[in-house]
C-alpha positions in Angstrom: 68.9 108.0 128.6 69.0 106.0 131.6 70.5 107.9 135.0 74.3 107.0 135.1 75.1 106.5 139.2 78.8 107.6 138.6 78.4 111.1 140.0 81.1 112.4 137.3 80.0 110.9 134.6 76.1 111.8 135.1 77.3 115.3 135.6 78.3 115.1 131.8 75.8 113.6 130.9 73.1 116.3 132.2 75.1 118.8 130.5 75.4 117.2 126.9 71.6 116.5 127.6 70.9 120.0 128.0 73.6 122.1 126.1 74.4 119.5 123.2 71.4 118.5 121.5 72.6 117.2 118.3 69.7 118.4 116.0 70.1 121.7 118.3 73.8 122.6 117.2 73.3 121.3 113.6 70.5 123.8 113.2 73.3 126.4 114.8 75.0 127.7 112.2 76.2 131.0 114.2 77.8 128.6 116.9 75.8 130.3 119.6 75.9 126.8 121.6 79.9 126.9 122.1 80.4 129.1 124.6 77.4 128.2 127.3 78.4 124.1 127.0 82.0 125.3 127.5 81.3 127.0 130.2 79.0 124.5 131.7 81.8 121.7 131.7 84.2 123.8 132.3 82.1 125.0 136.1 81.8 121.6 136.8 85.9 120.5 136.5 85.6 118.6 133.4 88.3 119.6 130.7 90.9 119.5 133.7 89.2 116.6 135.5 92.3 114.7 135.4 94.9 117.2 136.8 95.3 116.7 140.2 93.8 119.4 142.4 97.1 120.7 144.1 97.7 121.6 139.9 94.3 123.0 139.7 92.3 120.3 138.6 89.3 118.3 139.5 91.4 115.4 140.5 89.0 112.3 138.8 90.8 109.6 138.6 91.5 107.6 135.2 88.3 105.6 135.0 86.1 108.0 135.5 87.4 110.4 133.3 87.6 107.5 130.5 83.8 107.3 131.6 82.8 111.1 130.7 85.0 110.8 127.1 82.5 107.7 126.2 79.4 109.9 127.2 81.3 113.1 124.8 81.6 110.3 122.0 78.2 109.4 122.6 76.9 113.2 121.8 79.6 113.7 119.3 80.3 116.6 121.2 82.9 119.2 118.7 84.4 120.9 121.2 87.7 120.3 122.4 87.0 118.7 125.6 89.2 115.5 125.0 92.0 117.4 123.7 92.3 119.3 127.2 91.6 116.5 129.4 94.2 114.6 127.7 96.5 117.8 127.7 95.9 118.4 131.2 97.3 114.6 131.6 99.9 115.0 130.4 101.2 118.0 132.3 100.0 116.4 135.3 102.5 113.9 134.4 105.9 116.1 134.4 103.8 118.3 138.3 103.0 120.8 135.4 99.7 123.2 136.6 97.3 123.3 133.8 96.1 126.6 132.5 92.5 127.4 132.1 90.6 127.6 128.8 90.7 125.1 125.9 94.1 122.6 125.3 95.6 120.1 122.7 98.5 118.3 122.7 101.4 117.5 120.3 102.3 115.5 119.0 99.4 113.9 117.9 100.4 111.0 115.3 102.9 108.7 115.8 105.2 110.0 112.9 106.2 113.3 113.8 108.2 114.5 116.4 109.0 117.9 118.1 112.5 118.2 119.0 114.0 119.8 122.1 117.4 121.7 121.8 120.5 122.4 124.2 118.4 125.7 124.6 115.3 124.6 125.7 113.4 125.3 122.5 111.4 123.7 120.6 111.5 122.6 116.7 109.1 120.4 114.8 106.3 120.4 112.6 103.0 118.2 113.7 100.3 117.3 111.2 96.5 116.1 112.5 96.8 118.6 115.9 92.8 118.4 116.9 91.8 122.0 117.9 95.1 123.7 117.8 93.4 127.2 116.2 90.8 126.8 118.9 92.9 126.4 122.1 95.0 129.0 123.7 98.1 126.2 124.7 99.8 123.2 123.5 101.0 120.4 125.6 104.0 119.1 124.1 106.1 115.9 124.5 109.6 116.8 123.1 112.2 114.6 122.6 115.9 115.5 123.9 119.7 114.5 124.0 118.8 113.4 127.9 115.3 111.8 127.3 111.3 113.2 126.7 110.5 116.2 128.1 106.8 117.8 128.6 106.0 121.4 127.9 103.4 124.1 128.0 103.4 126.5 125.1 100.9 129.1 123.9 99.9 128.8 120.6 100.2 132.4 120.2 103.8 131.7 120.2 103.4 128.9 117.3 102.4 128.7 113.8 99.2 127.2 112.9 98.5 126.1 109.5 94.4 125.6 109.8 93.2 122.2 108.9 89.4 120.2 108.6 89.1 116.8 109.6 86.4 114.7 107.5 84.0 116.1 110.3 85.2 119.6 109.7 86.6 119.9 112.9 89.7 121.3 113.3 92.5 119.4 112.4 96.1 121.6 112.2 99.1 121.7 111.4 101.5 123.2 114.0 104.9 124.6 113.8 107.7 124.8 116.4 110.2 126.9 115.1 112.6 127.7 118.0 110.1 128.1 120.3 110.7 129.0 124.2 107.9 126.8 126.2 106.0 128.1 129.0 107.3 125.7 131.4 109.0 122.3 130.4 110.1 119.4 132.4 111.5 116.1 131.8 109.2 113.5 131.7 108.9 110.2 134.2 110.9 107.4 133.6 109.3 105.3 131.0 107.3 107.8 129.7 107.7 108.5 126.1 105.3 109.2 123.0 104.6 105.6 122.5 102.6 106.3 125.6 101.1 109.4 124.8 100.2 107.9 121.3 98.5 104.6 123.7 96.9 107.6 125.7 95.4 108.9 122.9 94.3 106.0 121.0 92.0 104.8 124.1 90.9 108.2 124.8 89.9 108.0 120.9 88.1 104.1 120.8 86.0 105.3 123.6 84.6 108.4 121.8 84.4 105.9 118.5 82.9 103.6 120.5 80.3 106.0 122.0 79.6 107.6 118.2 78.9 103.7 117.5 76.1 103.7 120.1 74.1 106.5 119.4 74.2 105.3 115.5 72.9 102.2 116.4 70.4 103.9 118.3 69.1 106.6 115.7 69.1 103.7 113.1 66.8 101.6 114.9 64.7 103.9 115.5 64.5 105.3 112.2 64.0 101.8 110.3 61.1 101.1 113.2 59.8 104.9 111.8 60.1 104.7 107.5 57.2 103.4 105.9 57.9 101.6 102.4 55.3 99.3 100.7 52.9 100.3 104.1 55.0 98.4 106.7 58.2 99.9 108.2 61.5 99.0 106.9 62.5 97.4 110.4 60.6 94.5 108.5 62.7 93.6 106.2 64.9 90.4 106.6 67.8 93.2 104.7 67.4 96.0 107.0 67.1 93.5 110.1 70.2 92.0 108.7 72.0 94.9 108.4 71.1 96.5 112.0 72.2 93.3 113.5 75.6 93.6 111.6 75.9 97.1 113.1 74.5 96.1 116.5 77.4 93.5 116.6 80.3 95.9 115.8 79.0 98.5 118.0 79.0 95.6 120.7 82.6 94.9 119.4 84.2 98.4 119.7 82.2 99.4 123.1 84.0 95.8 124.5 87.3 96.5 123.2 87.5 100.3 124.4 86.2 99.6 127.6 88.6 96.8 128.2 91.6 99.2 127.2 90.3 101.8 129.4 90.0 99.6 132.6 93.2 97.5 131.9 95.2 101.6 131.7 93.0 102.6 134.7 94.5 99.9 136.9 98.0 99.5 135.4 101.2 101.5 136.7 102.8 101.8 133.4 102.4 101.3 130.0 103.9 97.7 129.4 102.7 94.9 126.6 99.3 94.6 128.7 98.3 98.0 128.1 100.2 98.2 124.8 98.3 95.3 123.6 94.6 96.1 124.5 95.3 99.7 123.5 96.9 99.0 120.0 93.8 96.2 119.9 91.0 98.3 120.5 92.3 101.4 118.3 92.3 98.6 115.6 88.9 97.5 116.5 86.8 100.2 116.9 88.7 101.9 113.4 87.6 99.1 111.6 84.2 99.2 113.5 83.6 102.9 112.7 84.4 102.3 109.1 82.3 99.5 108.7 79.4 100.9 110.9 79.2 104.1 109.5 78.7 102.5 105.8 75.3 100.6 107.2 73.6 103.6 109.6 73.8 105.4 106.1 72.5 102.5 104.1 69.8 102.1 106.5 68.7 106.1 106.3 69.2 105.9 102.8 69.6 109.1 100.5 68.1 111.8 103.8 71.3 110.1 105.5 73.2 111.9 103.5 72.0 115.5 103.8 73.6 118.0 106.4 70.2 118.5 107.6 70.0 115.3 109.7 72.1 114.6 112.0 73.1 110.7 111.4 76.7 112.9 109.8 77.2 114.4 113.4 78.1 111.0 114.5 79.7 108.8 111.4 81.8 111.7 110.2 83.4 112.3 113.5 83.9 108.4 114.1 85.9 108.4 111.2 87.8 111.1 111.6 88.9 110.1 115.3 90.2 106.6 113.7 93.2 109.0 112.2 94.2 110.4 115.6 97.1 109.2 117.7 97.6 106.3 115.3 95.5 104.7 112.4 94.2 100.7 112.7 96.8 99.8 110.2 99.7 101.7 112.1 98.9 100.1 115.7 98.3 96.9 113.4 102.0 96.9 112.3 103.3 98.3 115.8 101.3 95.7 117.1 102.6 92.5 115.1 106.3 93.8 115.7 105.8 93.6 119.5 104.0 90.2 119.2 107.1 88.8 116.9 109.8 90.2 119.1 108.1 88.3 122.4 108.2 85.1 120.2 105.6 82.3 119.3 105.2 80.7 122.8 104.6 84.2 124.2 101.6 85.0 122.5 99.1 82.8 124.1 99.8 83.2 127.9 99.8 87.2 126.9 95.9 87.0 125.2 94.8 84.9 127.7 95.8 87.3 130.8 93.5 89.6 129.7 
């Protein structure tokens, strides 16, 4: 892997190098390598790196921290390191100080909601939470009789149904019944779980986008290694065909997410800009992951399909992240409603800004 000359995200990449080896953790079955990459990221400012530092964070700014979540989706990394950096986010978006130790925020698909009383408790019930069992708090966007508020809860405090995503990563169902928050604070004008559910879906297309990659790359070099009728498979006009087919829609998903990410980097607010290239490359790089995954395993053939290589590490998780923060065919819908309500002659001059 060539030497990235951001300083934040070649930090991350040093440590994924040397603590997440993919064919090192799927030979772990004890989980032995959880707690020294934690740590690792967690020494260098990582899971917080985008809480200010007066709220005890590393204070990276939005690009950069995009940067290290494309590296993690890159390494498939299954710890919840994009859960707390977008936890510690969102927080940082009400002044709340993060806590230390692993986060996850709620809710986390577009559907459900957690409800804020007169009381300042909380009631709701959120499906697809990534990590909830594993963290130790719960950001949570609530919605009130005076507007959104943000909130910090321990999820001793909640109820956690346990859940797998198609990666076998923890996807939970959480429970707010009359819960007291830790803190909780109304959230900035503007802000409301549309743009947490935007948030999400970019930090998600870069992490699909980055799985993409590194599929690409263990394909290729796979097909350049299998031997069939004493020349390697990489000679074939069908395998050719089919690696150009996934080089293209690795090409399309890294394009889109990128794009999203930069145009949210250097936007003030989440307006039909941001709304569209997030929505857009959510759509993309869903479709992508679907359609990529299917030819990496075609390529490996039936060894593709065996826990003992590590090809699964990568598609399994890119399809389960298209789930999170919004499916393709939600944002699709969301989408076309907020290109029909701008009108016809709208449409062009909106696509071509970008």
């Amino acid at each position: 892997m060539a030497e990235n000359d951001n300083i934040v995200v070649g930090t991350a990449e040093r440590i994924f190098a040397d603590l997440a080896d993919a064919q090192t953790i799927n030979h772990d079955k004890d989980g032995r390598w959880q707690a020294p990459l934690w740590q690792a990221l967690s020494e260098a400012g990582l899971p917080l790196a985008w809480v200010p530092e007066d709220l005890g964070g590393a204070g990276v700014d939005l690009a950069d921290g995009f940067g290290v979540l494309a590296a993690a989706g890159r390494f498939a990394i299954p710890l919840p390191l994009a859960e707390t950096m977008l936890a510690g986010w969102l927080l940082a978006e009400a002044k709340i100080a993060s806590p230390e130790g692993e986060m996850t925020v709620a809710p986390a698909r577009p559907q459900d909601t957690v409800v804020l009383d007169c009381d300042g408790r909380l009631t709701g019930r959120c499906r697809g939470v990534p990590s909830a069992k594993a963290a130790k708090h719960v950001a949570v966007l609530a919605a009130g009789q005076d507007g959104p508020s943000i909130a910090l809860v321990e999820t001793a405090k909640l109820r956690i149904q346990g859940g797998l995503n198609l990666a076998f990563d923890g996807s939970d169902t959480v429970v707010f019944d009359n819960v007291e928050p830790l803190t909780l604070v109304p959230a900035p004008d503007g802000f409301d779980q549309t743009s947490l559910m935007l948030m999400g879906s970019v930090v998600r297309s870069l992490q699909i986008a980055g799985a993409l990659e590194q599929l690409l790359e263990i394909s290729v070099k796979y097909a350049g290694e299998r031997v069939a009728f004493e020349k390697p498979i990489a000679k074939f006009q069908a395998v050719q065909h089919n690696l150009a087919k996934l080089a293209g829609e690795s090409a399309a998903a890294l394009a889109a997410a990128t794009s999203a990410a930069d145009a949210l980097a250097h936007a003030t607010g989440f307006d039909d800009a941001v709304f569209l290239e997030a929505a857009a490359a959510k759509i993309r790089c869903g479709e992508a992951a679907e359609k990529g995954a299917a030819i990496a395993h075609q390529v490996h053939g039936a060894i593709g399909f065996t826990t003992e290589h590590i090809l699964h590490r990568f598609s399994l998780r890119a399809l389960a992240w298209r789930d999170d923060f919004g499916s393709e065919s939600y944002w699709a819908v969301e989408l076309g409603k907020r290109i029909a309500a701008r009108g016809a002659d709208e449409l062009w001059p909106l696509v071509a800004s970008r």
